[in-house]
DRENKOLNU-146260 format. One record per residue (C-alpha): y negated, z, x; residue in one letter. Coordinates in steps of 0.25 Angstrom, whole numbers, padded with zeros to 4 digits, always signed. Last residue first. Example, Ala and Ser with C-alpha at 12.3 -4.5 7.8 and 13.67 -1.06 7.14 Angstrom:
+0004+0029+0055s+0018+0031+0049a
//
This chain:
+0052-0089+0081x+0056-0091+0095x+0056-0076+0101x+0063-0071+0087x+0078-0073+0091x+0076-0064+0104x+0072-0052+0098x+0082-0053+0084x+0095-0044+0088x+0089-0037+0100x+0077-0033+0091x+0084-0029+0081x+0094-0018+0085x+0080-0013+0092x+0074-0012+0079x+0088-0005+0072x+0088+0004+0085x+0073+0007+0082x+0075+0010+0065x+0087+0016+0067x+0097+0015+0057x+0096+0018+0042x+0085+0023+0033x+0086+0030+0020x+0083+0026+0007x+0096+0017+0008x+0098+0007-0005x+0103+0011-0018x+0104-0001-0028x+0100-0004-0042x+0099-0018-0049x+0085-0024-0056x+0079-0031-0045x+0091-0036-0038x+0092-0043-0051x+0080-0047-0051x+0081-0053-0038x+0095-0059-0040x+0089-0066-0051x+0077-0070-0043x+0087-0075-0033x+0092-0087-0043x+0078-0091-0048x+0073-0093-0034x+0088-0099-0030x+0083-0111-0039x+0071-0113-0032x+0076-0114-0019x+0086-0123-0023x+0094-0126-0008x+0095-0141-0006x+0109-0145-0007x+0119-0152+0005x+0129-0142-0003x+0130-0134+0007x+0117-0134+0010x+0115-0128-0004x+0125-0119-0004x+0119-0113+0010x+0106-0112+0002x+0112-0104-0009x+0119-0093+0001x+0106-0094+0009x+0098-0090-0003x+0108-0080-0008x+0109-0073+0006x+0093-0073+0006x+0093-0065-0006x+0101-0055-0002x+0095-0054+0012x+0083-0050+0003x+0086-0041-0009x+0098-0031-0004x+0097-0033+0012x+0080-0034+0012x+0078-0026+0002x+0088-0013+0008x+0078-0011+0019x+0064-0017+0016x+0056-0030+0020x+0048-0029+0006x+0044-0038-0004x+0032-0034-0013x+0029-0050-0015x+0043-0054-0014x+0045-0058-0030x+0028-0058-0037x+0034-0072-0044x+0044-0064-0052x+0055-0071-0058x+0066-0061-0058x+0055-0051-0063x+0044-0042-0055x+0041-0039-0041x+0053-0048-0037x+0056-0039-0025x+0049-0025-0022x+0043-0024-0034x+0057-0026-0041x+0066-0016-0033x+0056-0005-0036x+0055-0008-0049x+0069-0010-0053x+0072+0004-0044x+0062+0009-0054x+0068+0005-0066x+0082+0011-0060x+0077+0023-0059x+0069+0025-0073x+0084+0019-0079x+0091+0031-0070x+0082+0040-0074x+0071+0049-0068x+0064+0038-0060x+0056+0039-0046x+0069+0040-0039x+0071+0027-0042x+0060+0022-0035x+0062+0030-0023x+0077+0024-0023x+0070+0011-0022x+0060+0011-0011x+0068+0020-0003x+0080+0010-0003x+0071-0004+0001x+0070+0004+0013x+0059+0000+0025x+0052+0012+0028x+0063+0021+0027x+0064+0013+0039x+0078+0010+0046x+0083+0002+0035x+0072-0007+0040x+0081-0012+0052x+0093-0014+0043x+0087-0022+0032x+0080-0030+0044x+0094-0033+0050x+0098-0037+0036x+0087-0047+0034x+0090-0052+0047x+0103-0055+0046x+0100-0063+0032x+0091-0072+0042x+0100-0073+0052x+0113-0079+0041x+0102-0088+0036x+0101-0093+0053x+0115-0095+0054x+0120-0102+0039x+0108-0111+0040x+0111-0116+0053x+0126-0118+0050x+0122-0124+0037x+0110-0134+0044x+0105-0141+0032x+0095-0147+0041x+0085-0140+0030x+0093-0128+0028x+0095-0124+0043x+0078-0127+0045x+0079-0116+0033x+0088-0108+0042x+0079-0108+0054x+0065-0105+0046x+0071-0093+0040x+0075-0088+0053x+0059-0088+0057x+0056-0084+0045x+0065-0070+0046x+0060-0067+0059x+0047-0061+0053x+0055-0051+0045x+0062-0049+0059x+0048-0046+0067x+0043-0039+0054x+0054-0029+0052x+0054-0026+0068x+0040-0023+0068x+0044-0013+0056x+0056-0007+0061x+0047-0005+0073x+0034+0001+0067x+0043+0011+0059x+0052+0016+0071x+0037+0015+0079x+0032+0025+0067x+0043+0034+0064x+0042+0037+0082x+0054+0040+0089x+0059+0026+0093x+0044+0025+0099x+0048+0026+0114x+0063+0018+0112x+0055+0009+0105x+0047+0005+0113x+0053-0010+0116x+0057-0012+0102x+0042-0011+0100x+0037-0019+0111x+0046-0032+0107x+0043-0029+0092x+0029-0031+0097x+0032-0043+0104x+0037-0052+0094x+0026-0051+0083x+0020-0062+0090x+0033-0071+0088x+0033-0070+0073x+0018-0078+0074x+0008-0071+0069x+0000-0069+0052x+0015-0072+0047x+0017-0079+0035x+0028-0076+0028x+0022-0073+0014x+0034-0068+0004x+0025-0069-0009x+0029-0083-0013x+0039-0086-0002x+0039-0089+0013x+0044-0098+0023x+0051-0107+0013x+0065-0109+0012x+0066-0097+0002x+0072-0084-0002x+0064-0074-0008x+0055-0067+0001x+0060-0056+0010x+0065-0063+0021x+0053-0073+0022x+0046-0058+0028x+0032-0057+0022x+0020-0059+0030x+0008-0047+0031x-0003-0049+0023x-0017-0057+0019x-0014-0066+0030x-0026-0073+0039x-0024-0064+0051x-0019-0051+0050x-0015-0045+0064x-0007-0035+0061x+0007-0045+0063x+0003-0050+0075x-0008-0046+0084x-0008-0032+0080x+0007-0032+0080x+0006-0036+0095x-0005-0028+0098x+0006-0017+0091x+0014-0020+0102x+0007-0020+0114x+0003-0006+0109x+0016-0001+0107x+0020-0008+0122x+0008+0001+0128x+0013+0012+0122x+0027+0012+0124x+0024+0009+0141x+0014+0022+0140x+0025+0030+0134x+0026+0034+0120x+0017+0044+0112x+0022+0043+0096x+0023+0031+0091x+0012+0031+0079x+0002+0039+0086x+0004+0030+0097x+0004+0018+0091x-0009+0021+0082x-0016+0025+0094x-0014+0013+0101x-0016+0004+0087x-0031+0011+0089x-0035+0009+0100x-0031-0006+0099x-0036-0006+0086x-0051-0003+0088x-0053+0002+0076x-0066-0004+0068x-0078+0008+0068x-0084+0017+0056x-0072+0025+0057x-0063+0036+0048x-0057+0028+0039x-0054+0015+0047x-0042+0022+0052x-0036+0018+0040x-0034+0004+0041x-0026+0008+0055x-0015+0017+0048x-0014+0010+0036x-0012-0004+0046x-0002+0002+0055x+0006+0006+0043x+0011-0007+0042x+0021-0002+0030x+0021+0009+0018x+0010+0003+0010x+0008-0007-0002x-0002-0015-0009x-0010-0011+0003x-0026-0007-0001x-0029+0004+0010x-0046+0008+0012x-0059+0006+0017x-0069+0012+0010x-0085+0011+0005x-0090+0000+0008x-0104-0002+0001x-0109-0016+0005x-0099-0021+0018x-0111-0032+0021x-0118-0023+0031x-0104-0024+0037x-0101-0010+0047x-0089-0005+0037x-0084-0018+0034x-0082-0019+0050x-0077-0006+0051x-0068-0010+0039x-0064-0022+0047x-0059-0019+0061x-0045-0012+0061x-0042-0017+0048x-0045-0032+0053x-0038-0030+0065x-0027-0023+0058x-0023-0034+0048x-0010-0030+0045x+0004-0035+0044x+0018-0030+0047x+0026-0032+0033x+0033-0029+0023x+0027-0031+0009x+0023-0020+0002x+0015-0028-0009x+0004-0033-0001x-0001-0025+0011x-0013-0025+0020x-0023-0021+0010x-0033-0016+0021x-0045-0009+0011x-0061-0011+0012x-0067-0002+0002x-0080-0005-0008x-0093-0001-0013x-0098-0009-0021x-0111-0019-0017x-0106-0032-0020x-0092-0030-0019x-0096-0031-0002x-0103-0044-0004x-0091-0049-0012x-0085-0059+0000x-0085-0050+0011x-0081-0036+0001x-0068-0045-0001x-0064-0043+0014x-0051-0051+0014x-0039-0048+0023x-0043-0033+0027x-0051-0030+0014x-0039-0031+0007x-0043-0023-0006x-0059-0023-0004x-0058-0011-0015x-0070-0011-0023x-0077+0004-0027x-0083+0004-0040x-0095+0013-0047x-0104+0014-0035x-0109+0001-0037x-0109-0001-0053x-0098-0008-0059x-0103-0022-0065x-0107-0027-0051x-0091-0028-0047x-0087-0038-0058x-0100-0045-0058x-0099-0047-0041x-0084-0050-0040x-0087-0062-0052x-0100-0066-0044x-0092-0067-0032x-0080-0074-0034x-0069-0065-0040x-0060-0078-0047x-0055-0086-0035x-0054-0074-0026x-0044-0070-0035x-0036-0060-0025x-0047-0056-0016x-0058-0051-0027x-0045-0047-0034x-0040-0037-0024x-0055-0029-0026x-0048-0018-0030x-0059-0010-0037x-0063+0005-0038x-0070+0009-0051x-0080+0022-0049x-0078+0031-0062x-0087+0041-0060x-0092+0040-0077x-0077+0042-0080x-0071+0038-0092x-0082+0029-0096x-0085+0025-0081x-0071+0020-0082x-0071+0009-0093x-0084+0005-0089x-0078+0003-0077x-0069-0009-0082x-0082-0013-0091x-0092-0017-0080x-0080-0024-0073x-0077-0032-0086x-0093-0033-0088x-0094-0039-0075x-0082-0048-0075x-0088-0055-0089x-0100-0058-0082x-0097-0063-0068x-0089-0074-0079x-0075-0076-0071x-0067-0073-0083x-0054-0069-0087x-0051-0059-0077x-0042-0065-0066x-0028-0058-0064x-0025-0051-0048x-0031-0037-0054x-0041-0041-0064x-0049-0028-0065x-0045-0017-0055x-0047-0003-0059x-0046+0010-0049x-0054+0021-0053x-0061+0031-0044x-0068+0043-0052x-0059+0054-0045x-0051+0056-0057x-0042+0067-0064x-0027+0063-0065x-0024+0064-0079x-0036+0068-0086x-0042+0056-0078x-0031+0047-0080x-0033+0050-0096x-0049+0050-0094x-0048+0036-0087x-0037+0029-0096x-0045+0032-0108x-0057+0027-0102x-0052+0014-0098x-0046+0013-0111x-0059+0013-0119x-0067+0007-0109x-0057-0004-0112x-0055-0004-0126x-0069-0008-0129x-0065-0023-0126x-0074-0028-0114x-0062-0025-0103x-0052-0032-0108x-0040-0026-0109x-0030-0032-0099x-0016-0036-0103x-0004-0040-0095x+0003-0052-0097x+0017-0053-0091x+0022-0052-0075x+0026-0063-0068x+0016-0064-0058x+0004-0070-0066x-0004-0057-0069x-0006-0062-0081x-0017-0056-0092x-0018-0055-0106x-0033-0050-0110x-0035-0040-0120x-0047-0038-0129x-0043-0027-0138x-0042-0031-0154x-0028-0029-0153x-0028-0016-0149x-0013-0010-0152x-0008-0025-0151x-0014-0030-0138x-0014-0015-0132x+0002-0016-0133x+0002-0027-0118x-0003-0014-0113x-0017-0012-0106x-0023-0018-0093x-0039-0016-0095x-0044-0012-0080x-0043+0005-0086x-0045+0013-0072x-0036+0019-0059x-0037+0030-0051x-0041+0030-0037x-0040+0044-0031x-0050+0051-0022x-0045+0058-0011x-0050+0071-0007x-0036+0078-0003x-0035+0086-0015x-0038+0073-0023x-0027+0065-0017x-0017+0076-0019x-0021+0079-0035x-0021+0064-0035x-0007+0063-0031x-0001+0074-0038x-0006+0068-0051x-0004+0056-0049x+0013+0058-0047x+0013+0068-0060x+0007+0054-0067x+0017+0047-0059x+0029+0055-0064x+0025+0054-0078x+0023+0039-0079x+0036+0038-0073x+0044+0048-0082x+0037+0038-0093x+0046+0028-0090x+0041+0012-0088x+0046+0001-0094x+0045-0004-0083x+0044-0015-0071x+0036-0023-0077x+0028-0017-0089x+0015-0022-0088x+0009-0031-0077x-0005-0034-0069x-0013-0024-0075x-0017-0018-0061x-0010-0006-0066x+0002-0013-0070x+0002-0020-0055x+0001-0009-0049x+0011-0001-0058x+0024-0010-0054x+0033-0003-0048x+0033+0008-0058x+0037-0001-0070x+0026-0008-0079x+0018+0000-0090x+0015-0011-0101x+0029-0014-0107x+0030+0001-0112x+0017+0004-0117x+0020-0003-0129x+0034+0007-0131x+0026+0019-0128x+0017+0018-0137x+0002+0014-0137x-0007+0023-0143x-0020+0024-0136x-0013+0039-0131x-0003+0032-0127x-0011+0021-0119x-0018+0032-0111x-0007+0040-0108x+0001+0027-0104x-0009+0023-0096x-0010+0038-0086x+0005+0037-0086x+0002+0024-0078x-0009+0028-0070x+0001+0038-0065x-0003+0033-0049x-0014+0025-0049x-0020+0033-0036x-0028+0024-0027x-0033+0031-0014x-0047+0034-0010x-0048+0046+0000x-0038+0040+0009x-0041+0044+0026x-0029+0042+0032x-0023+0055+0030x-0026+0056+0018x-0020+0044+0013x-0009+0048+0020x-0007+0063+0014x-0008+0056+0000x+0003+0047+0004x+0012+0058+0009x+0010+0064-0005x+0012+0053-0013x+0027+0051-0006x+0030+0065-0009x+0022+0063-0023x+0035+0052-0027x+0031+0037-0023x+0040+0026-0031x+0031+0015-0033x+0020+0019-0020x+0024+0007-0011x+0021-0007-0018x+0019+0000-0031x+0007+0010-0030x+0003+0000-0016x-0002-0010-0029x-0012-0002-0032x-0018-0002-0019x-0019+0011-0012x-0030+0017-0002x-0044+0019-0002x-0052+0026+0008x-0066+0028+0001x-0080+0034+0008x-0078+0026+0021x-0085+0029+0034x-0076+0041+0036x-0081+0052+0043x-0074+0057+0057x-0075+0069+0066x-0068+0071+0075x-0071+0085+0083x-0067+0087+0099x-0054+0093+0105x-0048+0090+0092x-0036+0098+0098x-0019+0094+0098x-0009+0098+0092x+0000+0109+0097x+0015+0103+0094x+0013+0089+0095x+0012+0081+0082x+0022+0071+0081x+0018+0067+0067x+0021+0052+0069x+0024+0044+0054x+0030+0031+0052x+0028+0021+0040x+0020+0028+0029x+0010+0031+0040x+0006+0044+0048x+0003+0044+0063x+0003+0054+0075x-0004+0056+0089x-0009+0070+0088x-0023+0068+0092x-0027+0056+0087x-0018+0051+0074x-0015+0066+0069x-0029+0072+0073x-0033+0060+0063x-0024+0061+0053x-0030+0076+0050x-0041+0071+0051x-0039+0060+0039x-0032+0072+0031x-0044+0080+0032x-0053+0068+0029x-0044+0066+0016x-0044+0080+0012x-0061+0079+0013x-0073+0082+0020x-0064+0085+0033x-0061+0094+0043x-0049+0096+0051x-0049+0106+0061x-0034+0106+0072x-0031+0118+0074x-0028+0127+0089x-0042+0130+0088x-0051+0123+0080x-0049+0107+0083x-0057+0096+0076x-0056+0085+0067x-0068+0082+0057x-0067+0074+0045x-0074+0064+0036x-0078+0059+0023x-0092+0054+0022x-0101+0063+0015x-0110+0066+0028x-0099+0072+0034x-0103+0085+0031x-0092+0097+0024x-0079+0094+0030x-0070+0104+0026x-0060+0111+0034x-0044+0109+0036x-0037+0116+0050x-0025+0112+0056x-0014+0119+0064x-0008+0124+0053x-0005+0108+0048x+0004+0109+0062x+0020+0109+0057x+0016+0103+0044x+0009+0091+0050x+0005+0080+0036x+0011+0091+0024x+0004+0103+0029x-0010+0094+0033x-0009+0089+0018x-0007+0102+0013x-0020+0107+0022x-0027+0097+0016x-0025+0100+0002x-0028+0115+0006x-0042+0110+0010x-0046+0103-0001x-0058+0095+0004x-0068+0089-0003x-0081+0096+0004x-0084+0103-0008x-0070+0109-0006x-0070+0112+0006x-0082+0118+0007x-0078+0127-0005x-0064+0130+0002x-0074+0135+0015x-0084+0142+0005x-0070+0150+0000x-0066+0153+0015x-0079+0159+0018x-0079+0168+0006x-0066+0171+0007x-0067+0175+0024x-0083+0182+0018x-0075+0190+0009x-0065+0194+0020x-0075+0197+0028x-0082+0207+0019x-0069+0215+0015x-0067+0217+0029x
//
């Protein structure tokens, strides 16, 4: 007896070894299996995958009454996991809508799957997404994030959280006070951009307590990350250092740089004077002490400014000396690059300056990030970064922006394609680059099923499974109209086209005769007609789906985009109303369009989804006094509306169709807009536009800066609302 129970340990500690060597921690997939199907994680099984040809892969299988998953790592078991989910129990995970209707006996891998993924990295995070969704995230919203990265295959994600505390630690110790770091750290809204050493300060000064709870934050979040087999991003020295370094060195070789939004001068060390490696390697060892490292390190160079000069030479020896500054702290450092300005300033990064900048790194030193490979695949027009490895990533969404958009043909086809091109050089990933998450998830859900293929998705298949794992069964009537629809919305709104992203709402940008403003982009990639029938079919099922978070999603949001949509067209009749000075017109159809932003407001109130209320009471409850909530409410409210001051030229560019904004910012706006022009009809005047501009921002800033509670949770039904809606508006939008 004494013998077999030996033997039981013996085999059990050779298992946990395997495991181990293997990259998977066992017991941290068996938490993630607890917290994703709690009634049934007994029912499944977690074991190594040992041979796969050192690809990462899994293996789905039954054993029994359980359900076998294998894999080489906690991602891959996650990633089978999701997969018995999506094919053999019907159900679906995304931020916007979740099915777990798992049937009681679950069903039986009657034969092995077995997948490898063709794609060493899968990347996920933009920096910008740490401000346009992730501002004000506690570890329970981490932790659901962590779980879907997993799921869906992430081993690669960016994690810049705390790299604030991490530079104060460094710049104390190098002497700086408190009082001259205090104009350089911005305010919690605005980290992106300060890493990115775009800004300092706005939006601060910036307490301590903050510092300390996002250091606490990091460390739960790589220590979760790790566990499961990911390896975290972190971030490295690019030369942004206080406006104080210029009198504590001032010898240094600084250079004062615009970011020409509104914002002052930042500084940027240059990367020849000896402090640079110096600083750079400071910052490495203290993060590393702090959070350990996986030898990934996020620097970008330049981020939306032009270096100084074009020279190929002077661009190889600034690149050659950014990693320098790593390899001295860690000799494994691999640098991995955004490759946003090789699109952005297109002008400057021709090829023989893309070329000196990327030859000075050694090959399998630095990873490039194609960063919206979907619209414009830079890896075409640089030889594939001239022999780097790099990853093709959909980018999708600017700023947070509202809106149905995608282009799902091109995501559906091209990484395959990529994959199969002689002239693809060292791709190495595919991966997800939104500046924001938390809408369309359709496009998440279908960029990602590129992990685990060689092949391009056959859409249709595929946009039938999706429905019907996202609905639940229906009928064979309800089915059929679900997939006429979304051909529809393939056809329409997910269809790309020319536009790098998806069409702003006129309601939502500061008020104007014009059809669209500075950053409130209108133009649709179909006719508003098109969209028509899809909101047709899904008002028609909805007595079927009305059960399933998904579809009550789906609809809220079809019905958003088809009145959001509507709004130009009413725009159009009462500026025909201004010009023929037409007051009873004018009177009727802005009476309409202020009609319509409250029916909206109503309608999104239905969706958590969708409530301005959320955002800011989880802001606030990110401070511990009443001056730390309140500078976060300011945040919060400012990045969503001016973006920084009363004369801000960035205002609408993160603006969002969202419950309590749109009644409290928006239809408010428009009120005083109308109530001016009306004067000037009255008058027999013609309206100043430009003096209003001034006028509003005021208000603006002082919306900005005022406290307010709005709901955090939802009101009214969310298919009755539709419905409601649909009888109201269907008949006016057939000759728009």
């Amino acid at each position: 007896m004494t013998t077999f129970r030996n033997l039981f340990l013996c085999l059990l500690l050779t298992a946990g070894l395997v495991a181990q060597a293997a990259g998977l921690s066992v017991d941290a997939s068996r938490a993630l299996i607890k917290r994703i199907v709690p009634a049934h994680a007994d029912k499944f099984i977690v074991e190594p995958l040992t041979d796969n040809n050192g690809k990462d892969g899994f293996e789905l299988s039954s054993r029994g009454n359980k359900i076998v998953l294998a894999g080489n790592d906690g991602v891959a078991v996650a990633s089978a996991l999701y997969y018995y989910l999506n094919e053999y129990c019907h159900c679906q995970i995304t931020w916007n809508g979740v099915n777990m209707n798992l049937p009681a006996q679950l069903p039986k891998v009657d034969k092995k799957i077995t997948k490898s993924s063709p794609y060493d990295y899968r990347n996920y995070l933009n920096y910008c997404t740490y401000n346009y969704s992730m501002s004000w995230w506690d570890w329970n919203r981490w932790e659901k994030e962590i779980d879907w990265m997993a799921l869906h295959g992430i081993n690669m994600p960016l994690a810049i959280t705390g790299e604030e505390y991490v530079w104060n630690e460094v710049y104390k110790e190098m002497g700086f006070t408190s009082k001259e770091l205090e104009n350089f750290f911005c305010g919690p809204a605005y980290f992106s951009w300060f890493w990115m050493g775009n800004l300092d300060g706005w939006g601060g000064p910036l307490p301590q307590s903050w510092m300390n709870r996002q250091k606490d934050l990091q460390l739960k979040i790589l220590q979760r990350e790790r566990e499961l087999g990911m390896k975290p991003v972190l971030s490295a020295f690019t030369g942004h250092v206080p406006a104080a370094f210029k009198e504590r060195f001032p010898n240094a070789k600084l250079k004062q740089t615009n970011w020409n939004n509104g914002f002052a001068d930042t500084y940027i060390l240059d990367a020849e004077d000896p402090l640079f490696a110096e600083i750079g390697k400071k910052y490495l060892q203290k993060q590393t002490a702090l959070f350990g490292t996986d030898h990934l390190y996020s620097a970008d160079t330049f981020n939306e400014n032009e270096p100084p000069s074009n020279e190929p030479e002077f661009l190889s020896k600034l690149s050659a000396r950014v990693y320098e500054g790593m390899r001295q702290a860690d000799p494994e450092a691999v640098w991995v690059m955004q490759g946003w300005l090789f699109f952005s300033d297109r002008k400057f990064w021709n090829a023989p300056q893309v070329k000196a900048l990327l030859d000075a790194v050694p090959n399998d030193k630095m990873i490039l990030l194609d960063l919206i490979t979907e619209y414009e695949p830079v890896w075409k027009r640089t030889e594939a970064y001239y022999g780097k490895p790099w990853i093709w990533n959909m980018l999708h969404n600017f700023g947070g922006n509202i809106s149905l958009f995608g282009q799902m043909e091109r995501v559906a086809s091209q990484p395959a394609a990529a994959l199969a091109d002689k002239n693809a050089g060292k791709l190495k990933g595919i991966g997800l680059t939104m500046e924001a998450i938390e809408q369309t998830p359709v496009l998440y859900e279908l960029m990602m099923e590129n992990t685990w293929r060689t092949s391009a998705i056959d859409l249709d298949q595929w946009l039938k499974s999706y429905i019907r794992n996202r609905y639940g069964k229906g009928t064979v009537a309800s089915n059929a109209d679900m997939f006429k629809a979304w051909q529809v919305l393939k056809s329409t709104v997910y269809n790309g086209k020319d536009i790098r992203d998806g069409a702003e709402s006129i309601l939502t940008g500061r008020p104007t005769f014009d059809s669209a403003t500075v950053w409130t982009k209108t133009r649709l990639n179909y006719k508003r007609a098109d969209l028509i029938p899809a909101w047709d079919l899904f008002v028609k099922t909805a007595d079927v789906y009305k059960n399933s978070d998904g579809f009550r999603y789906d609809l809220v949001d079809l019905t958003r985009q088809v009145l959001a949509n509507y709004a130009r067209t009413l725009q159009v009749k009462w500026i025909k109303a201004y010009q023929d000075r037409d007051q009873v017109a004018f009177k009727r159809y802005s009476d309409t369009y202020l009609e319509l932003i409250s029916d909206m407001d109503r309608l999104l109130a239905t969706r958590s989804d969708f409530l301005l209320g959320k955002w800011l009471a989880d802001a606030r409850s990110c401070g511990t006094t009443e001056s730390e909530k309140a500078l976060y409410e300011r945040n919060a409210r400012d990045l969503i509306t001016l973006w920084g001051d009363a004369d801000s030229p960035l205002h609408e560019y993160s603006c969002r169709q969202w419950s309590g904004l749109l009644n409290d910012f928006y239809k408010v706006r428009w009120q005083k807009f109308f109530a001016e022009t009306e004067k000037a009809m009255a008058a027999g005047k013609e309206m100043d536009v430009k003096a209003f501009g001034k006028e509003i921002s005021q208000w603006e800033w002082q919306w900005v800066n005022q406290h307010k509670d709005f709901p955090t949770q939802v009101s009214g039904n969310s298919v009755l609302e539709a419905q409601r809606l649909y009888k109201k508006y269907r008949n006016q939008l057939i000759n728009q």
